[in-house]
Backbone as CSV, one residue per row, in Angstrom:
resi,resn,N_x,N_y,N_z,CA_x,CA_y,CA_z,C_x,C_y,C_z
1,UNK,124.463,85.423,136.189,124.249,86.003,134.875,123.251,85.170,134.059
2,UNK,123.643,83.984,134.108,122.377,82.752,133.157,121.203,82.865,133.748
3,UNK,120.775,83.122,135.570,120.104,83.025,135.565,118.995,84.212,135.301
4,UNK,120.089,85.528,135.073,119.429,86.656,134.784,118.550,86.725,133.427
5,UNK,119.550,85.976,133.154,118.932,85.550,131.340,117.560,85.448,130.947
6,UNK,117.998,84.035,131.774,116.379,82.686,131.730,115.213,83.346,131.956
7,UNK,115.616,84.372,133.266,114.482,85.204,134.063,114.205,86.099,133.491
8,UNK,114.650,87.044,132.328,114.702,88.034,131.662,113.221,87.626,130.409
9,UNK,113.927,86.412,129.434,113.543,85.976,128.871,111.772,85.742,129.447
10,UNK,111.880,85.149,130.537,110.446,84.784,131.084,110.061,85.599,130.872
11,UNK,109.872,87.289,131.453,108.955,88.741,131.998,109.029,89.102,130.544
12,UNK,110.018,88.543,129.717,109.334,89.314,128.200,108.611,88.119,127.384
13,UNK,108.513,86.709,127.646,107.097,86.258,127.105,105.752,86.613,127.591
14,UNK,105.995,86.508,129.103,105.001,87.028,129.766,104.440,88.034,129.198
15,UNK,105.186,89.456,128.935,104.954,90.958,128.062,103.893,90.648,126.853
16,UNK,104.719,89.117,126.289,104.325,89.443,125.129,102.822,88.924,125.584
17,UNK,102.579,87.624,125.821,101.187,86.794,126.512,100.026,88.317,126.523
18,UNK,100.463,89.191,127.490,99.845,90.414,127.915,99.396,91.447,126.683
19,UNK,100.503,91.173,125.712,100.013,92.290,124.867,99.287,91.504,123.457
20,UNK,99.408,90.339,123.665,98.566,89.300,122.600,97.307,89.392,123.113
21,UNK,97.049,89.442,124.579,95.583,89.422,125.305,94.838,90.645,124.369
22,UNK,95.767,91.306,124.569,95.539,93.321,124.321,94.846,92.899,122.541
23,UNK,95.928,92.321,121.887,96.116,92.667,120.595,94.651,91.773,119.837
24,UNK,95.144,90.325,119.793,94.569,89.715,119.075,92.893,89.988,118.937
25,UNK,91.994,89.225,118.020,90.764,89.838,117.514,90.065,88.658,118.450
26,UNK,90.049,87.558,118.603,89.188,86.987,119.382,89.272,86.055,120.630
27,UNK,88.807,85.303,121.461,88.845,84.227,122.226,89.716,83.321,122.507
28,UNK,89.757,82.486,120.985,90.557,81.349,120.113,91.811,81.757,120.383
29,UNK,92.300,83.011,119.903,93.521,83.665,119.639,93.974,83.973,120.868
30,UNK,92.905,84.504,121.598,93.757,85.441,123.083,94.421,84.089,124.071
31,UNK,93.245,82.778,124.118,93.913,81.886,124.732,94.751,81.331,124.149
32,UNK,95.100,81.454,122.987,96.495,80.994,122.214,97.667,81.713,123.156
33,UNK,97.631,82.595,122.759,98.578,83.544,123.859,98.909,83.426,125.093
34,UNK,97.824,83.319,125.690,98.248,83.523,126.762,98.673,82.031,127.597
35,UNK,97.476,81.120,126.740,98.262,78.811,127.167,99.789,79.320,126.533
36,UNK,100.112,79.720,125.360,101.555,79.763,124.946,102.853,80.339,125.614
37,UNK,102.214,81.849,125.666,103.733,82.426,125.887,103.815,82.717,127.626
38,UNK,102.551,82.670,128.228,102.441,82.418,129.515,103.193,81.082,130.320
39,UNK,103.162,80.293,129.794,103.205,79.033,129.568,105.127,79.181,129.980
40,UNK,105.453,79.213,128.971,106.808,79.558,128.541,107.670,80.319,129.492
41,UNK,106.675,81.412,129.968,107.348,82.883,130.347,107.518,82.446,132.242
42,UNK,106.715,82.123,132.636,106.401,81.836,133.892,107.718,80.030,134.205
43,UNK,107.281,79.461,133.558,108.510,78.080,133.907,109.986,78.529,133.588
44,UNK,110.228,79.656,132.558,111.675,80.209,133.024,112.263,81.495,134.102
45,UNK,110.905,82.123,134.554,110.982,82.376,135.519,111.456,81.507,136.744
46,UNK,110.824,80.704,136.846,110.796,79.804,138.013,112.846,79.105,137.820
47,UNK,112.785,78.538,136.491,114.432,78.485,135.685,115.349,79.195,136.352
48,UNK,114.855,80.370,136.170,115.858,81.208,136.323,116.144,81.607,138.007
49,UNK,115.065,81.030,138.714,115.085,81.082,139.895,115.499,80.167,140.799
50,UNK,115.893,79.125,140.190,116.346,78.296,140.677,117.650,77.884,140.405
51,UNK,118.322,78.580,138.616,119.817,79.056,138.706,120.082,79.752,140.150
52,UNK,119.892,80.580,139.855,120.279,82.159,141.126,120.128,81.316,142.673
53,UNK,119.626,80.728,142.907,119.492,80.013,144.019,120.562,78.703,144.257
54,UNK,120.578,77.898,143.544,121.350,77.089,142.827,121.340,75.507,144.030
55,UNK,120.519,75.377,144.747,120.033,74.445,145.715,119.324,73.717,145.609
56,UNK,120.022,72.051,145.726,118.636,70.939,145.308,117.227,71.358,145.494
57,UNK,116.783,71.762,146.515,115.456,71.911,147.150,114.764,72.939,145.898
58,UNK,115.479,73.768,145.933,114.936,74.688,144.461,114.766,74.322,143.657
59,UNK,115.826,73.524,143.142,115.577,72.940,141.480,114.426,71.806,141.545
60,UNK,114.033,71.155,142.868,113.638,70.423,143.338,111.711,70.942,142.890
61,UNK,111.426,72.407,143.549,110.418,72.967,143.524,110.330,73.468,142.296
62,UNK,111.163,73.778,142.019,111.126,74.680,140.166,110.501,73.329,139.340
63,UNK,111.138,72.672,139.274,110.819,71.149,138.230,109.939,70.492,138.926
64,UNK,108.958,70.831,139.843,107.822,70.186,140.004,106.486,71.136,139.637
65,UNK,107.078,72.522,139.441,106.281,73.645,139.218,105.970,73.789,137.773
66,UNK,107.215,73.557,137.438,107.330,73.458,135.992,106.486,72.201,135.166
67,UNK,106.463,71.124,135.660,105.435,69.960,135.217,104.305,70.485,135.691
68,UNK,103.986,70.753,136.438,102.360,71.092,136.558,102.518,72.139,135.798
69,UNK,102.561,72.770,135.772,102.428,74.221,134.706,101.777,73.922,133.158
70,UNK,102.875,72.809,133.033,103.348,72.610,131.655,102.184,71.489,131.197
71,UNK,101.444,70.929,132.872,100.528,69.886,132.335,98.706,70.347,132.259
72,UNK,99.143,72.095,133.406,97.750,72.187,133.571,97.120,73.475,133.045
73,UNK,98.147,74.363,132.400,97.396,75.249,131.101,97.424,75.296,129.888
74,UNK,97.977,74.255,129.387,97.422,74.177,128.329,95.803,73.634,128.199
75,UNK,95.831,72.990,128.853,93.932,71.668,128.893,93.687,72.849,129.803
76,UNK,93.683,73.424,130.363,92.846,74.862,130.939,92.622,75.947,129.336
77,UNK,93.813,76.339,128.536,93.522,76.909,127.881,92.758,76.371,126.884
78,UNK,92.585,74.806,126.413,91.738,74.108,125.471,90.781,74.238,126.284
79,UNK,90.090,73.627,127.036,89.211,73.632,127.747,88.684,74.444,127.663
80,UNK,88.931,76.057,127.664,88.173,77.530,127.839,87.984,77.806,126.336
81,UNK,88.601,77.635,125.571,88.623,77.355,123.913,86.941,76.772,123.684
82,UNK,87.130,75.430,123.803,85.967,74.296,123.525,84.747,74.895,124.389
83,UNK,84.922,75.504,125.371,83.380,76.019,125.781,83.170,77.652,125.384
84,UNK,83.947,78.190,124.683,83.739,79.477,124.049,83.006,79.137,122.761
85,UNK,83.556,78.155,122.064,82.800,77.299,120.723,81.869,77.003,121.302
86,UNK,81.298,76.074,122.248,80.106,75.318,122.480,79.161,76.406,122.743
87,UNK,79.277,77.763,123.406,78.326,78.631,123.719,78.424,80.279,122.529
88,UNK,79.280,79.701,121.569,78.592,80.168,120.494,79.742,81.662,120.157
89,UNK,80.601,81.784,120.745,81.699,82.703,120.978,82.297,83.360,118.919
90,UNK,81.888,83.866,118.238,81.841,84.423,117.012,83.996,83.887,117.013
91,UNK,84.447,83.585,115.560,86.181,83.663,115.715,85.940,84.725,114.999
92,UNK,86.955,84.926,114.395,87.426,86.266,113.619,87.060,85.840,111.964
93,UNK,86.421,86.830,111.494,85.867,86.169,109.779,87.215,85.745,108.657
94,UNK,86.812,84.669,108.379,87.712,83.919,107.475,88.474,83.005,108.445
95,UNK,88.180,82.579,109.582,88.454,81.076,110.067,87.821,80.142,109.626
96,UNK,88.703,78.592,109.482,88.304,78.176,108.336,88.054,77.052,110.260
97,UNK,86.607,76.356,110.215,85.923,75.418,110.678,86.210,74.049,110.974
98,UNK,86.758,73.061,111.689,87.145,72.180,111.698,85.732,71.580,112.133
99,UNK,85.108,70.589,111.291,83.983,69.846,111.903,84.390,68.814,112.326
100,UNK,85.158,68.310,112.552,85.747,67.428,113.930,85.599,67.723,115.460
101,UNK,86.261,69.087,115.367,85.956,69.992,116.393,84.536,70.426,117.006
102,UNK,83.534,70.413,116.059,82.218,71.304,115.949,81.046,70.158,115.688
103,UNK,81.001,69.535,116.775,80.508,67.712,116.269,78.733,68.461,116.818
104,UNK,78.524,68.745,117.668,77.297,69.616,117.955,77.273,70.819,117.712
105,UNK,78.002,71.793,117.062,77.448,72.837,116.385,76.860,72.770,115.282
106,UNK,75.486,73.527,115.612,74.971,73.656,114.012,75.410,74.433,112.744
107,UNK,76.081,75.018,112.815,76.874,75.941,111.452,77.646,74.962,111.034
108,UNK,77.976,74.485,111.538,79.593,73.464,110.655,79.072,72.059,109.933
């Protein structure tokens, strides 16, 4: 039953990841979504798959899946962020500019 949960929970961040892709107005935003609730949705999948299973070796693979996951999309989703800025990718009007961020752009 818990692990129906966990796993439940996952396929509806995932949903949501999918319909933020759909929804949101730009780049910035869509990889918000999808580093976030992807992020989220997919390591309780794996959670929940390794309740239902309930075997060292699983929990074993789940929690090694789960650290990489957790270590390698987010800096995938920054990463795709910072070169959407660097090649000039428009945000949505009335984002407010971080020139920290924007150290070689010329607008900022």
């Amino acid at each position: 039953m818990l692990a129906a949960v966990i796993a439940g929970f996952g396929v509806a961040m995932i949903l949501l990841a999918g319909a933020g892709l759909l929804r949101l107005p730009d780049v910035y935003q869509r990889g918000h979504a999808a580093g976030k609730a992807a992020t989220l949705g997919v390591c309780s999948i794996l959670l929940g798959v390794a309740f239902a299973l309930g075997e060292p070796g699983a929990w074993a693979r789940a929690g090694l899946a789960v650290a990489f996951l957790f270590l390698t999309i987010p800096v995938g989703a920054q990463l795709i962020a910072r070169a959407a800025l660097r090649n000039g990718a428009p945000p949505q009007p009335g984002t407010r500019r971080d020139a920290r961020l924007c150290e070689d752009d010329p607008e900022s």
